[in-house]
C-alpha positions in Angstrom: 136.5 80.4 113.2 133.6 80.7 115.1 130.7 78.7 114.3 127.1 79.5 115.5 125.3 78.2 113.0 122.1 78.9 111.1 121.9 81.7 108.5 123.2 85.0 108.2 121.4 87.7 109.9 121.0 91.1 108.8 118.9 94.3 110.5 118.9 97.8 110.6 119.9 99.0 114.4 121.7 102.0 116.0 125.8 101.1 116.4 127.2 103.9 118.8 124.7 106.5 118.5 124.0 106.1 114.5 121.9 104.3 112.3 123.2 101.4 110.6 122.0 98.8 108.0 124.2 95.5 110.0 124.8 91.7 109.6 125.9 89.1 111.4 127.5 86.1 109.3 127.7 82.8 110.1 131.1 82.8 110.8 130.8 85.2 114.0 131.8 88.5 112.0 130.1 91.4 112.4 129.3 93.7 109.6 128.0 97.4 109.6 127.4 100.1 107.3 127.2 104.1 108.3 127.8 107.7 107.7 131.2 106.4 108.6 131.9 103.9 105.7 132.1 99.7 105.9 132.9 98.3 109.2 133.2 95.4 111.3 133.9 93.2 113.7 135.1 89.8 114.4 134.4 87.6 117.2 137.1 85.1 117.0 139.6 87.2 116.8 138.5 91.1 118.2 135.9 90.3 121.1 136.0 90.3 124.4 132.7 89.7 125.6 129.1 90.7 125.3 126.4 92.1 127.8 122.7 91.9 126.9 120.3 94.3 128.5 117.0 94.8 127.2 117.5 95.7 123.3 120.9 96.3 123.7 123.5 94.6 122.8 127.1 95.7 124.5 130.4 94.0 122.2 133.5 94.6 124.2 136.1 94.6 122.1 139.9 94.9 121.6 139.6 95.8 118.1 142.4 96.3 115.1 143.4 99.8 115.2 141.8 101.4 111.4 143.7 100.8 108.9 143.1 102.9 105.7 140.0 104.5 107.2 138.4 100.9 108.0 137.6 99.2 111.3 137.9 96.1 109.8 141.6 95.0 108.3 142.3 91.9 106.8 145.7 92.2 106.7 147.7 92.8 103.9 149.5 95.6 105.4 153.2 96.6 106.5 154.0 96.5 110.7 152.5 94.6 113.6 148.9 94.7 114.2 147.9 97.3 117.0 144.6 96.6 118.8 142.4 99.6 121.1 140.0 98.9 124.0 136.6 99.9 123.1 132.9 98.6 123.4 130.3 99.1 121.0 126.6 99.5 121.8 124.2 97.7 118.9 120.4 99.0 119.8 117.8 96.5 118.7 115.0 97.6 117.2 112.7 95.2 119.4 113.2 92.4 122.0 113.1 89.7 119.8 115.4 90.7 117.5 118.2 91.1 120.4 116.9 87.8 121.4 118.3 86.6 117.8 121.2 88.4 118.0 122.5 87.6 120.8 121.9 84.1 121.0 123.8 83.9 117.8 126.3 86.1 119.1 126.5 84.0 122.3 126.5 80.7 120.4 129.3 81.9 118.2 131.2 83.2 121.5 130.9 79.7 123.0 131.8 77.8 120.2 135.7 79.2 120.0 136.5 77.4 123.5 138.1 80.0 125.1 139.6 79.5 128.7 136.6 80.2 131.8 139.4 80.0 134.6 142.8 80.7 135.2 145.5 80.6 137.9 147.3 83.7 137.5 150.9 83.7 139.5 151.9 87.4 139.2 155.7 88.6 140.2 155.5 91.9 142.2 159.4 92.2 141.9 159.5 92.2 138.4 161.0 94.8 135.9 160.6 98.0 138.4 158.3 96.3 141.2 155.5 97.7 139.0 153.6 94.2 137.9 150.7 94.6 140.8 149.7 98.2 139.7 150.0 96.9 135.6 147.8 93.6 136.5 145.2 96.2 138.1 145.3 98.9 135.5 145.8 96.8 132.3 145.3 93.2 132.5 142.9 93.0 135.0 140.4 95.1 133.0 140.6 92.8 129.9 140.1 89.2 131.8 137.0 90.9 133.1 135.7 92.1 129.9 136.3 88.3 128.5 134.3 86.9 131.5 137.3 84.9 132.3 137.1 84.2 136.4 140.7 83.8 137.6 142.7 83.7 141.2 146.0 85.6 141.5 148.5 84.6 143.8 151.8 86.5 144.0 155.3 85.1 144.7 157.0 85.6 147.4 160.2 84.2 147.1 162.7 83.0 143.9 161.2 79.2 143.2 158.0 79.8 144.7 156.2 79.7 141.1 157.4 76.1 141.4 156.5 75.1 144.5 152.9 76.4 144.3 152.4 74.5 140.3 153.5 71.2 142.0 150.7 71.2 144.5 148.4 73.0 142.4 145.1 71.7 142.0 145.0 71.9 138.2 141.4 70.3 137.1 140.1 73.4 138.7 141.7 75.7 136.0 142.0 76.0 132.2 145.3 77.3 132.1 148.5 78.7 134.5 149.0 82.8 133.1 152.9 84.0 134.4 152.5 88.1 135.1 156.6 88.5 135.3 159.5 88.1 132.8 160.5 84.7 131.2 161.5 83.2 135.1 158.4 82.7 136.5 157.1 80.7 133.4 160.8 78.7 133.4 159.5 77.8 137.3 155.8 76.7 136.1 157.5 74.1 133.6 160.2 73.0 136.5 157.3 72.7 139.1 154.6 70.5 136.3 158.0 68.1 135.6 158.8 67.4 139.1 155.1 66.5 139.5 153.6 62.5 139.6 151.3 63.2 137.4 153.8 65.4 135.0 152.7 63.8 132.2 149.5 65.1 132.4 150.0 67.8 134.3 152.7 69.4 131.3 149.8 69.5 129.1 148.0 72.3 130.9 147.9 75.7 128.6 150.9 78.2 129.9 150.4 82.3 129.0 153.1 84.7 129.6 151.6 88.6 130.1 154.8 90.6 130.2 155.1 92.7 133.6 156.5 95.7 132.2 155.8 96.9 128.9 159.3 97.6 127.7 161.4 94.4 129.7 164.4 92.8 129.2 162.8 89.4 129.9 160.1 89.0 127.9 161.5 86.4 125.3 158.7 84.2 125.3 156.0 86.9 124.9 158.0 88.2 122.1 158.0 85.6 120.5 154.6 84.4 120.6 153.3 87.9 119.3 155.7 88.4 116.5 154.7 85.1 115.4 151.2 86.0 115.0 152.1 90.0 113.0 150.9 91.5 116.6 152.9 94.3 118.3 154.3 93.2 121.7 152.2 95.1 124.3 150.8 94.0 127.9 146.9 93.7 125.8 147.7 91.7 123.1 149.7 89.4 125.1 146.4 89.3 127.7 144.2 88.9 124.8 146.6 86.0 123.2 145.7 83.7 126.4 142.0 84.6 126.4 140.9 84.1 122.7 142.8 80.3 123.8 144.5 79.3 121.0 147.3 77.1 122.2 150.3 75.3 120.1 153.2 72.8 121.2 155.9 74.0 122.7 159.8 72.2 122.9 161.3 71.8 126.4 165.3 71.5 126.5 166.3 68.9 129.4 169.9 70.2 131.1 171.3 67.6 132.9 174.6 67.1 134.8 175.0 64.3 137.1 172.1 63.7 139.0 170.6 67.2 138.6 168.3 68.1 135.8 166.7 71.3 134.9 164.2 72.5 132.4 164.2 75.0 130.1 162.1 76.5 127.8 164.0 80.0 126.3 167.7 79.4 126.1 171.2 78.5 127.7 173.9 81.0 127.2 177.6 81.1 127.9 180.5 83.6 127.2 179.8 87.1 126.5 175.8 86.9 126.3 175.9 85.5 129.7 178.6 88.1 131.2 176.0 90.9 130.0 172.9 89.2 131.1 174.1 88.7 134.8 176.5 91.1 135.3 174.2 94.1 134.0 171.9 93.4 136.3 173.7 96.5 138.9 172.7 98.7 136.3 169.0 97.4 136.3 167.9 100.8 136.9 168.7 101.9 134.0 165.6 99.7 132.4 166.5 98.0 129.2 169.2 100.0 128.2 171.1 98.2 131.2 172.3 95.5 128.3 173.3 97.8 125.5 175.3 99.8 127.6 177.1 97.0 129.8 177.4 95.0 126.3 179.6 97.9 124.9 181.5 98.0 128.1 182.3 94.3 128.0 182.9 94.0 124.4 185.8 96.7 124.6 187.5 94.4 127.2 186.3 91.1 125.6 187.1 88.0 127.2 187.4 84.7 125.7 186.6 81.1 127.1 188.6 77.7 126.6 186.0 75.1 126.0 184.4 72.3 124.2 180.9 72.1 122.3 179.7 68.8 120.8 176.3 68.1 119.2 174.2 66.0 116.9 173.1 68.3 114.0 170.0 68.7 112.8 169.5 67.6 108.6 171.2 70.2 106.9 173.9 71.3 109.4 176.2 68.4 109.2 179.2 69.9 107.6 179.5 71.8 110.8 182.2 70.7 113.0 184.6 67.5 113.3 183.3 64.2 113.7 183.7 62.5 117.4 183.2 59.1 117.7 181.9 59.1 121.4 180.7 61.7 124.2 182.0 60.9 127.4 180.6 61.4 130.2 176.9 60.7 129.6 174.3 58.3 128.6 172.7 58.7 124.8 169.2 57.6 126.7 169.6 59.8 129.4 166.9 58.0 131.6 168.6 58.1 135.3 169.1 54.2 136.3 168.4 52.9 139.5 172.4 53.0 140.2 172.5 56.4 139.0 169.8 57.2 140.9 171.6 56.4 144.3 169.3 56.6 147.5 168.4 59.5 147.5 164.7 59.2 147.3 164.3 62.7 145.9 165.6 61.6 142.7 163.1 58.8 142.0 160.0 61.0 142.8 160.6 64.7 141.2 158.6 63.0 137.9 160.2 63.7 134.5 163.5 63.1 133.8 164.1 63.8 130.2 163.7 62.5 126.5 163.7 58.7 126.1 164.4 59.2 123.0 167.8 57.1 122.3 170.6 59.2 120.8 172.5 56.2 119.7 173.6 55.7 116.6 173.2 59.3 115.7 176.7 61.4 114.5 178.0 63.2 117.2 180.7 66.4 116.3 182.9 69.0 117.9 184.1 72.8 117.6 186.9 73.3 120.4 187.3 76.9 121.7 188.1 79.2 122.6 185.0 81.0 122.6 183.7 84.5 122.3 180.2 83.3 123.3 177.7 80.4 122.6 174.0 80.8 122.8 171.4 77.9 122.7 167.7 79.4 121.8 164.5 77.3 121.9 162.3 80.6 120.4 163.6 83.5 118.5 163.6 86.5 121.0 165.0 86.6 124.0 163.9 90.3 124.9 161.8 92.6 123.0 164.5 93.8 120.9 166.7 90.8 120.8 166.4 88.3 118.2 169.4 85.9 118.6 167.8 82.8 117.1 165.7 84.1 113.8 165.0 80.7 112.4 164.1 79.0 115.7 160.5 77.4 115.8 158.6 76.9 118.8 158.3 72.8 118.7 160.3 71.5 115.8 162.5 69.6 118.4 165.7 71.6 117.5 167.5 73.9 119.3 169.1 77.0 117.5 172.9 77.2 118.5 175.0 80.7 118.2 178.5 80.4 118.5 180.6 83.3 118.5 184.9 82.3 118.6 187.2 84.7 116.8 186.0 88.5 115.9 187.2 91.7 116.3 185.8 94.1 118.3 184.7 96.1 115.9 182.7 93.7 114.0 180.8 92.4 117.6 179.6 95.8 118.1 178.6 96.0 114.7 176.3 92.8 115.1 175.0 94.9 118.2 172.7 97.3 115.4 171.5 94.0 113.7 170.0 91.7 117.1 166.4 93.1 116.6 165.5 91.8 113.5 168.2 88.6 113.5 170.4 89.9 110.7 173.6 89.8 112.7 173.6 86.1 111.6 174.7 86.6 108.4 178.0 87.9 109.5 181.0 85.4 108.5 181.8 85.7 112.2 178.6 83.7 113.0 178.7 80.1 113.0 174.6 79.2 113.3 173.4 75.2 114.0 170.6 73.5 114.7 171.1 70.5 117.4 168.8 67.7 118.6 171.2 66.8 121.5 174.4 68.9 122.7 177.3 69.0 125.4 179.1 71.9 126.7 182.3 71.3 128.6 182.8 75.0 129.9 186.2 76.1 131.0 188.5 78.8 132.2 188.6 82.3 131.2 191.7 82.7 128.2 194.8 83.7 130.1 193.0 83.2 133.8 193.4 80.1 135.4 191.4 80.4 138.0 188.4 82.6 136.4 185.6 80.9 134.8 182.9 82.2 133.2 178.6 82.0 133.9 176.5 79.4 132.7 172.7 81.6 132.3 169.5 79.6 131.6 166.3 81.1 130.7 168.0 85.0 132.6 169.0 83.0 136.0 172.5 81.6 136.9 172.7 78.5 136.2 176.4 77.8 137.2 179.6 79.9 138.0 183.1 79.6 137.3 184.6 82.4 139.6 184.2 81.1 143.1 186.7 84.6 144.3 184.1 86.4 142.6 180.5 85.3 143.8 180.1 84.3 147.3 176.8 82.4 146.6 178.6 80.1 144.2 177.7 76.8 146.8 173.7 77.9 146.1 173.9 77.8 142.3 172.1 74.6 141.1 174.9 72.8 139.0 178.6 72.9 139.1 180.7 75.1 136.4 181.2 71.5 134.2 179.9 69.3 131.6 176.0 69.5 131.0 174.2 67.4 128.4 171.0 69.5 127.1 168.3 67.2 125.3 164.8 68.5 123.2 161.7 66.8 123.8 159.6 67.9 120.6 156.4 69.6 121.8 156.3 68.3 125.4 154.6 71.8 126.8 151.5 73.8 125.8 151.3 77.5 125.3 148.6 80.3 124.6 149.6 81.8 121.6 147.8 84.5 119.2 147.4 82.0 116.5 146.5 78.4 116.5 
């Protein structure tokens, strides 16, 4: 709530043209009455900016779209909240009333601690190489009319999001804002870890503007804006990192050896993983790329031997058989010295997971095969994909999918119910949340030499085919056990409501 304290003013001025008997409360909201009924304005949570010349006062605005004839809607109604550019032009009656005005307005504007400067890293490649003519036409035009200085850099390169946060000056800035799909905001969060100062350096506000308006990797945007009742759009998601509200946000630790990688949407395996890779021939096809290649692979579904152990979160425990140990890996999966080797890279690239011990805590097991399994840190993982309903941005859980036996005809079912998260309730659905899990992923059922993909946050993250992908040597980790971790709250994220 904004706070510019003293009382409430009130005077008759011209809004837009018309007469109009107007207040300004103490709590930043501006009220007006006209020909055209009650109206009004907040600061907080529908202004842009303000420009004062002479006796007149300029609001710009992304304002609620009317709801039931009014300007101003408190909520209460059905659907996502739908905001419209606009400005609106309050004539004073003298100069010292828009003195009044808008040093409360200005007060009020100051006191909600909205970002002043951000680093924007924008993606030109992503969606349909469109992101440079959307930040100029659509974003651009908003973080001007919030008075919000920025510097846009553009990657050049896969990994160069990372390499540019791990040298970034980051005093100079309020916050890091992605322009791309999910990958270039997975990079930031790589690129702060692997920094000295990561521990510091993590807590720097991350925003996510989706590059393409309809996108198949826009998870994390999704997410944030359904959370708050807003519709997902390239403005709201703009005006989510400029009003500055931020909240905590889990980070997932995948390790294997001595390799670790972050992640902050979700790790997939089996059929999720087939469609989200193997689509991507068909990305010109936009967003319908993964319906159509899901029903393709679904009629010739393939299953995967395997084994998935985890420690369940309170309330999931009946899930499972009990294991008495995990091999393989550490339950305080802090790399020792010995681990460590001497390979100096390994004891300078900063963070290198919870500390958290996970001894003592009950570890179980469901053996494959497997249809798929899908690990979600937030809730979407595109616009219209909702494969972890009941996942919460820093509750230090991750939300588990696992998909084994099902006909075909049931899976393509579940296909109609992914926006909203209702495919979950099929019988077919076995749903957890984890604090700690290991996947031991093996060979295709009835293949022995076929494997299947290991995705994290939309990039591969290991392969089982090598016949089938020559680039297999430049994948990160090998097709084998990984131990993925949650550290609680560890990032920090613009989101539409604190």
């Amino acid at each position: 709530m904004a706070e510019g304290g003293g009382e409430r003013l009130s005077e008759r001025i011209v809004v837009n043209g018309a007469a109009a008997e107007s207040a300004l409360e103490v709590d930043g909201t501006l009220r007006w009455r006209s020909g055209g009924g009650d109206q009004c304005l907040r600061l907080e949570s529908e202004v842009l900016g303000l420009d004062v010349q002479g006796t007149r006062i300029t609001v710009r605005a992304l304002a609620e779209a009317p709801r039931s004839g009014s300007i101003c809607a408190f909520g209460g109604a059905s659907g996502e909240r739908r905001r419209v550019r606009r400005d609106y032009s309050l004539e004073m009656p003298t100069e010292a009333a828009a003195l009044r005005w808008s040093a409360r307005l200005m007060n009020c504007m100051d006191s909600l601690g909205r970002p002043k400067k951000l680093f924007v890293i924008l993606n030109p490649f992503a969606g349909k190489k469109s992101a440079r003519t959307i930040f100029e036409d659509q974003i651009k035009p908003i973080l001007e009319a919030g008075n919000i200085n920025y510097t846009v850099v553009e990657t050049k390169y896969q990994n160069h999001a990372q390499e540019m946060t791990k040298s970034l000056d980051l005093p100079k800035y309020d916050g890091i804002v992605c322009v791309s799909g999910d990958g270039v905001l997975v990079e930031v969060v790589n690129g702060l870890l692997k920094r000295e100062d990561w521990a510091t350096a993590i807590k720097m506000p991350l925003g996510i503007i989706p590059a393409v308006a309809l996108g198949t990797g826009n998870g994390m945007a999704k997410s944030l804006l359904d959370s708050a009742g807003d519709m997902y759009s390239i403005a709201n998601a703009t005006f989510a990192v400029i009003r500055g509200h931020k909240r905590a946000l889990d980070v997932a630790t995948i390790s294997q050896k001595e390799k670790i990688f972050f992640s902050v949407l979700a790790l997939i395996w089996g059929l999720a993983a087939d469609v989200d890779i193997e689509s991507e021939k068909y990305r010109w096809l936009g967003s319908a790329r993964l319906d159509i290649y899901a029903v393709l692979r679904i009629m010739n579904l393939r299953k995967y031997h395997g084994h998935f152990q985890f420690i369940p979160a309170p309330g999931y425990e009946n899930h499972g058989e009990p294991v008495k140990r995990v091999d393989g890996f550490k339950s305080n999966y802090v790399l020792t010295q010995q681990e460590q080797g001497s390979d100096s890279k390994f004891k300078t690239c900063g963070y290198q997971g919870p500390e958290n011990s996970l001894d003592g805590l009950e570890w179980r097991s469901i053996d494959g095969p497997f249809i798929s399994i899908w690990v979600n840190n937030v809730p979407f993982s595109a616009e219209n994909y909702a494969p972890a309903p009941k996942a919460k941005f820093s509750d230090g859980y991750l939300d588990v999918v696992i998909l084994k036996d099902c006909p075909k005809s049931a899976i393509l079912g579940m296909m109609f119910n992914m926006s909203d998260g209702s495919y979950v309730k099929s019988p077919y659905i076995i749903y957890l949340k984890v604090k700690a899990l290991r996947l031991e992923p093996g060979k295709r059922v009835g293949h022995d030499t076929k494997g299947g993909i290991i995705d994290c946050d939309g990039e591969v993250l290991a392969i089982g085919d090598a016949a089938a992908d020559s680039n297999v040597q430049k994948h990160f980790m090998a097709y084998g056990p990984l131990l993925v971790t949650v550290d609680q709250g560890l990032a920090t994220i613009f989101t539409p409501v604190p």
